[in-house]
C-alpha positions as CSV (number, residue, x, y, z in Angstrom):
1,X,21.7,12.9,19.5
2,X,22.7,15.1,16.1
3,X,21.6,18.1,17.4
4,X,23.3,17.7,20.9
5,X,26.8,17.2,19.0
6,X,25.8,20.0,16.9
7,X,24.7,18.5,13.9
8,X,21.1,19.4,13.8
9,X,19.3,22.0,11.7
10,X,19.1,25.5,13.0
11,X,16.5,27.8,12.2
12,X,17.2,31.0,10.4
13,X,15.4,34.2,9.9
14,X,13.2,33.6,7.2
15,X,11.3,37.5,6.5
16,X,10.4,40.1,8.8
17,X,7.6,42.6,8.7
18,X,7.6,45.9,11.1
19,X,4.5,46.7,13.0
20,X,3.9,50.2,14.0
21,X,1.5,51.0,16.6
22,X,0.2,55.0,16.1
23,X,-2.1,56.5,18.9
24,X,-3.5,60.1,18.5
25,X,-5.2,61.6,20.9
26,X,-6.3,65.0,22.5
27,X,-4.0,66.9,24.0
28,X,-5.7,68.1,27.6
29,X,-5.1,71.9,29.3
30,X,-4.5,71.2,33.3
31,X,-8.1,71.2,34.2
32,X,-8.6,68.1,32.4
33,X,-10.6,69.8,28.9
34,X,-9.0,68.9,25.6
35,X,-6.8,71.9,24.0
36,X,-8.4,72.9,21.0
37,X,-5.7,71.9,17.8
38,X,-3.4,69.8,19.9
39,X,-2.7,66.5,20.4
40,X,-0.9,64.1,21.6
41,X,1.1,61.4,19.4
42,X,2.5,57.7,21.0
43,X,4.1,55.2,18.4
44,X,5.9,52.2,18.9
45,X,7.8,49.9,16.3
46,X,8.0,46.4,16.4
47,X,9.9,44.2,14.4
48,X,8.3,40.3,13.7
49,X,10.4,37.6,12.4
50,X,9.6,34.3,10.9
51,X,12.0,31.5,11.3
52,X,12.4,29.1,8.6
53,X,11.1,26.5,10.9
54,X,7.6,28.2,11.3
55,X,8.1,29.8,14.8
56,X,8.1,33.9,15.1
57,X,9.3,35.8,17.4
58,X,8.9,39.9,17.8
59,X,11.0,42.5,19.5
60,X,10.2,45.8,20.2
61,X,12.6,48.4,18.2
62,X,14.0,50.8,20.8
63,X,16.6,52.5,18.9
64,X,16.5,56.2,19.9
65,X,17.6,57.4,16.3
66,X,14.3,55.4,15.1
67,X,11.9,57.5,17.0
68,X,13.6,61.2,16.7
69,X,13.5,60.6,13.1
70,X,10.1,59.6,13.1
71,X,8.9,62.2,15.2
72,X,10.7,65.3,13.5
73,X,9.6,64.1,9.8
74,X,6.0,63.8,11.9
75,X,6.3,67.6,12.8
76,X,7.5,69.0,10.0
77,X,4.7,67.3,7.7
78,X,2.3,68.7,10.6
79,X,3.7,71.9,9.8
80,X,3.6,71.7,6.0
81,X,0.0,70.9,6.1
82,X,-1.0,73.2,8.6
83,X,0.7,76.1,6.7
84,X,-0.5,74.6,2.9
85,X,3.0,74.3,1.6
């Protein structure tokens, strides 16, 4: 009866963690045979929250900023390695 008058406890965000999923993998010419030096990249972010009643929850990050930025620092330390700078 408290918490239908608004008077129970509501969970909070306790901590979160972000998960990031990286797959690398051969980049293929048209005739199907991988392209020798190139690749193909696929990440996603994830963000997981605890609640400070014990439940999680997790949400896929789609932010558009979040992936250029991770994708140009990725090709620029490609091309830093590549070139021994």
């Amino acid at each position: 009866m408290v918490a239908l008058l608004g008077g129970g406890v509501t969970a909070t965000s306790k901590d979160q963690t972000i998960r990031v999923a990286l797959v690398v993998r051969p980049a293929n010419d048209g005739n199907g045979k991988a392209r020798e030096g190139s690749h193909l990249v696929r990440v996603t972010f994830q963000r997981v929250v605890r609640r400070t009643d014990g439940s999680t929850y997790a949400e896929t990050l789609k932010s558009e900023e979040l992936y250029r930025d991770f994708y140009e620092r990725l090709s620029k330390s490609v091309f830093l390695e590549a070139h021994k700078i």
